[in-house]
C-alpha positions as CSV (number, residue, x, y, z in Angstrom):
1,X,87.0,95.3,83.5
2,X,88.3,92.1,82.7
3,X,90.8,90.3,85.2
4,X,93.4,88.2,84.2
5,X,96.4,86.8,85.9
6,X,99.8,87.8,84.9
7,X,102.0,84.9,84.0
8,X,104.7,83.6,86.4
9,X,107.9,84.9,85.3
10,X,111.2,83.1,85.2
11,X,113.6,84.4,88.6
12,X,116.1,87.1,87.2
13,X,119.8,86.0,87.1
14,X,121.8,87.7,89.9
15,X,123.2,91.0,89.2
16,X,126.3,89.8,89.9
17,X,126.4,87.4,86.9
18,X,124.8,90.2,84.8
19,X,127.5,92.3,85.5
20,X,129.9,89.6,84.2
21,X,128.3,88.9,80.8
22,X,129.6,91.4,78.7
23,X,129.4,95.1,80.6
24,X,130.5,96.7,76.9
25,X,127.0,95.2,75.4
26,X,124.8,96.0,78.9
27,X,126.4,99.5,78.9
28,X,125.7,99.6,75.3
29,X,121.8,98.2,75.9
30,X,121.9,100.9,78.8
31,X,122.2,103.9,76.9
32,X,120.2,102.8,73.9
33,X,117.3,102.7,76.7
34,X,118.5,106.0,77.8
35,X,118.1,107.2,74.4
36,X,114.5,105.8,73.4
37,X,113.4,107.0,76.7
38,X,114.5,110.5,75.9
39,X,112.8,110.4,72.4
40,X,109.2,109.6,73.8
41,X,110.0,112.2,76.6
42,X,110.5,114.6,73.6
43,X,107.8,113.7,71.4
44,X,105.1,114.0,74.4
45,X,106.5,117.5,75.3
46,X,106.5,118.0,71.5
47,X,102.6,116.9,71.4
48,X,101.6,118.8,74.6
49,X,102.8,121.7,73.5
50,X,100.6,121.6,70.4
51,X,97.4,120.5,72.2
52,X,98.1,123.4,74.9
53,X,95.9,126.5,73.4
54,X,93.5,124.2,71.9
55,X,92.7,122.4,75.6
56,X,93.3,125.5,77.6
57,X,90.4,127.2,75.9
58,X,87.8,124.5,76.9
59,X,86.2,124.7,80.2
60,X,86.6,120.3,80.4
61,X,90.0,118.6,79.0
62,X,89.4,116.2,76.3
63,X,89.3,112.4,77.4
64,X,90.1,109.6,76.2
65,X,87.5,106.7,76.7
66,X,89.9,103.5,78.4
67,X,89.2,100.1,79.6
68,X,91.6,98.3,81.7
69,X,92.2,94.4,82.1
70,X,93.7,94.1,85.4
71,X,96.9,92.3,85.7
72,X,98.0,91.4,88.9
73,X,96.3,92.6,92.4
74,X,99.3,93.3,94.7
75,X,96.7,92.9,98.1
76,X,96.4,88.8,96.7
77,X,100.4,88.6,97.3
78,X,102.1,86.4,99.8
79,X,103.0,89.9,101.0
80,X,100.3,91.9,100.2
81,X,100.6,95.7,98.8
82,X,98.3,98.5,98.2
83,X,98.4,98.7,95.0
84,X,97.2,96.9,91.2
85,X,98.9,96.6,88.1
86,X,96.9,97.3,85.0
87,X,97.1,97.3,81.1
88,X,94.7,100.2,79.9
89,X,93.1,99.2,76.6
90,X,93.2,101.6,74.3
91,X,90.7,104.2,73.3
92,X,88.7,103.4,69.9
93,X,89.8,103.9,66.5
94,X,93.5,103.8,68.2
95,X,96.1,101.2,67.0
96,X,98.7,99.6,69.8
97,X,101.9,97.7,68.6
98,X,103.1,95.5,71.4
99,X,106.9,96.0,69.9
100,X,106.9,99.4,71.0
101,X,108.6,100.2,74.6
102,X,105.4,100.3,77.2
103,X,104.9,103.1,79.2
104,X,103.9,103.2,82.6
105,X,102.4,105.5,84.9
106,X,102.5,104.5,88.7
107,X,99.5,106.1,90.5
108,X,98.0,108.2,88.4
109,X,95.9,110.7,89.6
110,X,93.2,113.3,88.4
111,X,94.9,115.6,86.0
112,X,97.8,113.4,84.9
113,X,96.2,110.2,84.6
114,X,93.4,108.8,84.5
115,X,90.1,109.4,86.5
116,X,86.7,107.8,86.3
117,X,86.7,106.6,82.5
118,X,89.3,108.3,80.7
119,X,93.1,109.6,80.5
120,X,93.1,113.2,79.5
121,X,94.6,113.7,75.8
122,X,97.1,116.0,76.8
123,X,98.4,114.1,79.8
124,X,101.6,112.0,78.8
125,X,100.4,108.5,78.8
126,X,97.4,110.2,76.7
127,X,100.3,110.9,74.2
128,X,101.8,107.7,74.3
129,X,98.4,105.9,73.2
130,X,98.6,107.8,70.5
131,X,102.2,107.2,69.3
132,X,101.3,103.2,69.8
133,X,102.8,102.5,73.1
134,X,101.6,99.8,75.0
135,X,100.4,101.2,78.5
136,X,99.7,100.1,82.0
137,X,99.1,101.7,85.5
138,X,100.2,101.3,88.9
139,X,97.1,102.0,90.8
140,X,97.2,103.1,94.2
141,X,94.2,101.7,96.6
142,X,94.2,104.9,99.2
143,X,93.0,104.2,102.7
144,X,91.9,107.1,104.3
145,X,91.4,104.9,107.8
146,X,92.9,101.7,108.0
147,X,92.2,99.1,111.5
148,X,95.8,97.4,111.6
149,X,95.7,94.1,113.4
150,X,99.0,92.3,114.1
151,X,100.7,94.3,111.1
152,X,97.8,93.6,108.8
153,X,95.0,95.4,107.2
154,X,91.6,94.0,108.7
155,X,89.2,97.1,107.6
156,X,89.2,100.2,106.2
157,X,87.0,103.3,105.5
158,X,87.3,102.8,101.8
159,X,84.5,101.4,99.6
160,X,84.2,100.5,95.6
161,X,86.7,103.8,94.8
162,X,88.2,107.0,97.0
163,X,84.5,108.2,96.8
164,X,83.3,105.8,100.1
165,X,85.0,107.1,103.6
166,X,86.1,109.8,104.8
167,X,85.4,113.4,103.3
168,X,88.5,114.5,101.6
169,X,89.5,117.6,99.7
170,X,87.1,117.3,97.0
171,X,85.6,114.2,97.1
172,X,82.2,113.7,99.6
173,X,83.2,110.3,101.6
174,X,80.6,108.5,102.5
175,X,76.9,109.0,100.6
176,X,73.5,108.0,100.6
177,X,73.3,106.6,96.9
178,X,69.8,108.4,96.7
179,X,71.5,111.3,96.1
180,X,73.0,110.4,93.2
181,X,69.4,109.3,92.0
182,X,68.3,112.7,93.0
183,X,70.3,114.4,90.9
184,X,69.6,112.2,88.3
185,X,65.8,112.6,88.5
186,X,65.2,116.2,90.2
187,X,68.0,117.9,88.9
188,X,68.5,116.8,85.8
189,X,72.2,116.0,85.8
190,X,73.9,113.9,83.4
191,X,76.8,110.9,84.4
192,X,79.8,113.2,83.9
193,X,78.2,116.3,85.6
194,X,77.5,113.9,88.7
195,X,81.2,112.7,88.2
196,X,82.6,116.0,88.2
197,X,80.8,117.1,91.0
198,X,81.7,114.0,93.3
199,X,85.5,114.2,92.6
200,X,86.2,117.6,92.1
201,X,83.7,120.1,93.8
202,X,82.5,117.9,97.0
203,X,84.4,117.4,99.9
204,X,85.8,120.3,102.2
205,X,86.0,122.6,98.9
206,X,82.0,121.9,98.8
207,X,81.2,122.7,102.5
208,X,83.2,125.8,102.8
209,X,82.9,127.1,99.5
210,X,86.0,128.1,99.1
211,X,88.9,125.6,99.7
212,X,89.9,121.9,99.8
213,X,93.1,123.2,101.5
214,X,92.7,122.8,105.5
215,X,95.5,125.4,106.1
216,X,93.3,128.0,104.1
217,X,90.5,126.7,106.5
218,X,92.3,127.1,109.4
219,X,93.1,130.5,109.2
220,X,89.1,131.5,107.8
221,X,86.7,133.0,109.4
222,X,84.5,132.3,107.1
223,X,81.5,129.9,109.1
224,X,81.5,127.8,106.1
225,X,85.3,126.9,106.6
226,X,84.7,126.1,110.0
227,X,81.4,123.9,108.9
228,X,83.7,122.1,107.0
229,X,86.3,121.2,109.5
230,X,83.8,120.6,112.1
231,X,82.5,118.1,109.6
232,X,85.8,116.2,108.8
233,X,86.7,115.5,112.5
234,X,83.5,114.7,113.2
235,X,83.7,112.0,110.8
236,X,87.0,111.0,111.7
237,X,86.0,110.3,115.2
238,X,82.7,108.1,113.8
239,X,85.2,106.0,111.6
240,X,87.2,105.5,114.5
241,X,84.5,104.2,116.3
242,X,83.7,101.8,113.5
243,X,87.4,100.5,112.9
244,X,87.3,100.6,117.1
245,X,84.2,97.7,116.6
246,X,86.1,95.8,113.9
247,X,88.9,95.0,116.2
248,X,87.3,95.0,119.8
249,X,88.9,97.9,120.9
250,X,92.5,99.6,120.1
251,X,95.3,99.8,121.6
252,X,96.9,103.4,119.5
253,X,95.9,106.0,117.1
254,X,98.7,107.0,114.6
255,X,97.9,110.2,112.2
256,X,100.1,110.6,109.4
257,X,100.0,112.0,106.0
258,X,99.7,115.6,105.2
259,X,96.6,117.1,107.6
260,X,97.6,114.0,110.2
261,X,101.0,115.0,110.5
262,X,100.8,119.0,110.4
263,X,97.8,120.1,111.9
264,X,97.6,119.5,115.5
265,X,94.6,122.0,115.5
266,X,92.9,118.7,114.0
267,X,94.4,115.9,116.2
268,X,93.2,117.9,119.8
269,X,90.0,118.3,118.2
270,X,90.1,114.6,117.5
271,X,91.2,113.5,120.3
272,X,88.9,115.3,122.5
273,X,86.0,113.5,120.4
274,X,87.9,109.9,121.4
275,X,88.0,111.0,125.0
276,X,85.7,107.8,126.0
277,X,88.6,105.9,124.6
278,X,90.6,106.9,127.1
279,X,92.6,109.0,124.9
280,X,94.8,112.2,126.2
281,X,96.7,114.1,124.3
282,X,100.1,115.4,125.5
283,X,99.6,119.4,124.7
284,X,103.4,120.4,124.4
285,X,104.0,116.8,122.3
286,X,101.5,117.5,119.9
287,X,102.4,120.7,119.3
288,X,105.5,119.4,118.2
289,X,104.2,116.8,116.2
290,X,106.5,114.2,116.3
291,X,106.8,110.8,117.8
292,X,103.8,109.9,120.7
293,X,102.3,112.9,121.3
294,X,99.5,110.9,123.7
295,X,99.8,111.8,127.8
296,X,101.3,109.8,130.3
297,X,97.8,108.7,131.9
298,X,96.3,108.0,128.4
299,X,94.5,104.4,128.0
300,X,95.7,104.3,124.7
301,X,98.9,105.6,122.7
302,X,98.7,108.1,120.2
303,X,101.8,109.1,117.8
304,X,102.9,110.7,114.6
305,X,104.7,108.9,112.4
306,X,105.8,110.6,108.7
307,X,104.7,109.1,105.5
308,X,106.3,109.5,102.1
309,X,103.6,107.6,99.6
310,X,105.5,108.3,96.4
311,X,108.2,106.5,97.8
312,X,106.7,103.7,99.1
313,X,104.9,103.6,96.1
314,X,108.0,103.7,93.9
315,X,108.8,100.9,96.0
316,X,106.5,98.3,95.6
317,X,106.2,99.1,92.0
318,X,110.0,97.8,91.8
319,X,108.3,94.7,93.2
320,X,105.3,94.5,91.0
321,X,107.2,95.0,87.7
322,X,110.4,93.2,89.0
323,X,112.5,96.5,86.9
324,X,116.4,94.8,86.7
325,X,119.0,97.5,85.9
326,X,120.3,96.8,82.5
327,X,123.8,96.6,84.3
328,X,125.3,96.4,87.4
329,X,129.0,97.8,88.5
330,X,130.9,96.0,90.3
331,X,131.9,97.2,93.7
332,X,135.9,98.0,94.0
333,X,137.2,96.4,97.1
334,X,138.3,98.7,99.7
């Protein structure tokens, strides 16, 4: 990967001013986007539906080899984000032309987008490589655990990619590298086998066998399941106790995100764990799951506080790509 920085860019009029240039052409500008939008919409729904009984037959979805030259790192602004800019170069033998609209995908994932070394053929930005489009992604840093000093970021559980940390649905958190030389050595499994195993069959679908869903763990009785839940809070607790050292002690705990905010199953078992931080859970509060759900004598606070990631990551890609509406109404006066 090759990192360049994206050139400054000249400050936008105000939309005001835009508004009063000539709202006939911006409305005119507006609905030819509209339009050219709706074309490549078509055309990919067009392509995937050709490529549909040829993929669906094969056990692995064809990928498309990718570079990327990174464009602008949104944790080196003045107010850093969690999140990177990147043109993907396109896979051999195809041919780009820069006059065609770019598409963008903001956090791409495994099974839209791109994972470790290629965008699927079939997924839409796999489509648009091969109509010519220019393409970039939004790429979102995830942070399992994050130590929060002062509003900031000061450590996290995350390593080189979403591999490092905590054990997630699929993925293995933290490894000893040995392993992957193991299987390398002993096992006799290739780079994309490994691959595939670390990102889609590790994690709690690995330990229990049977899901990476903690509700379907939950309710199992399965020992496996229960393996596998035992495992993920025990880890959590160990991370906290790490992110704990980075800071000299804490002052809260805040769970959020899907398992955080709607398994409190999860957060007593936690908690308990943390009890030599002082922590206490409120019983009644945390089964409601909302707001600070610690007790009154706890040492430190403990709360739930709802997340919405696609939005906040619509958000800051507004920022990174500075989008302008191609015209602005004006408000009526009251």
């Amino acid at each position: 990967m090759t990192i360049e920085q994206a050139p400054a860019k000249p400050q936008a009029a105000p939309l005001s001013s835009i508004a009063r240039r000539n709202p006939a052409l911006d409305a005119w500008s507006y609905w030819v986007d509209a339009w050219q939008r709706g074309v490549l919409f078509l055309d990919v729904l067009q392509q995937r539906s050709k490529q549909y009984e040829e993929h669906a037959a094969k056990p692995a979805p064809h990928v498309l080899k990718f570079g990327a030259e990174l464009v602008m790192d949104g944790r080196k602004l003045p107010r850093p984000v969690n999140y990177v800019l990147a043109r993907v170069t396109p896979p051999k033998g195809v041919q780009i032309d820069d006059k065609k609209r770019p598409f963008v995908v903001v956090d791409p994932r495994a099974g839209h987008g791109p994972g470790i070394g290629g965008f699927k053929a079939q997924s839409e930005i796999g489509v648009a490589f091969q109509a010519g489009h220019p393409c970039y992604f939004i790429g979102f840093l995830p942070e399992p655990m994050c130590a929060i000093n002062a509003g900031k970021s000061v450590e996290s559980t995350m390593g080189f990619t979403a591999l490092d940390g905590l054990p997630m649905g699929t993925r293995p958190g933290q490894l000893d590298a040995g392993i992957v030389l193991y299987l390398l050595t002993e096992k006799g499994m290739g780079a994309s086998d490994i691959e595939h195993l670390f990102y889609y069959d590790s994690g709690l679908k690995g330990l229990s066998g049977s899901s990476n869903d903690v509700r379907d763990l939950l309710q199992s009785s399965d020992p496996r399941a229960k393996l596998a839940l035992d495992y993920f809070i025990y880890r959590i607790a160990l991370f906290t106790g790490m992110l704990a050292a980075a800071m000299s002690g804490i002052d809260g705990l805040v769970f959020t995100a899907g398992v955080g905010e709607n398994a409190p199953g999860i957060r007593e078992a936690v908690a308990r764990r943390l009890s030599w931080l002082g922590l206490e859970l409120d019983p009644e509060a945390n089964a409601k799951g909302a707001g600070r759900i610690s007790a009154p004598g706890s040492r430190i606070a403990c709360c739930v506080i709802p997340t919405d990631e696609e939005l906040m990551i619509a958000r800051h890609a507004l920022r990174v790509v500075r989008i302008q509406p191609a015209f602005q109404l004006e408000e009526k006066p009251a």
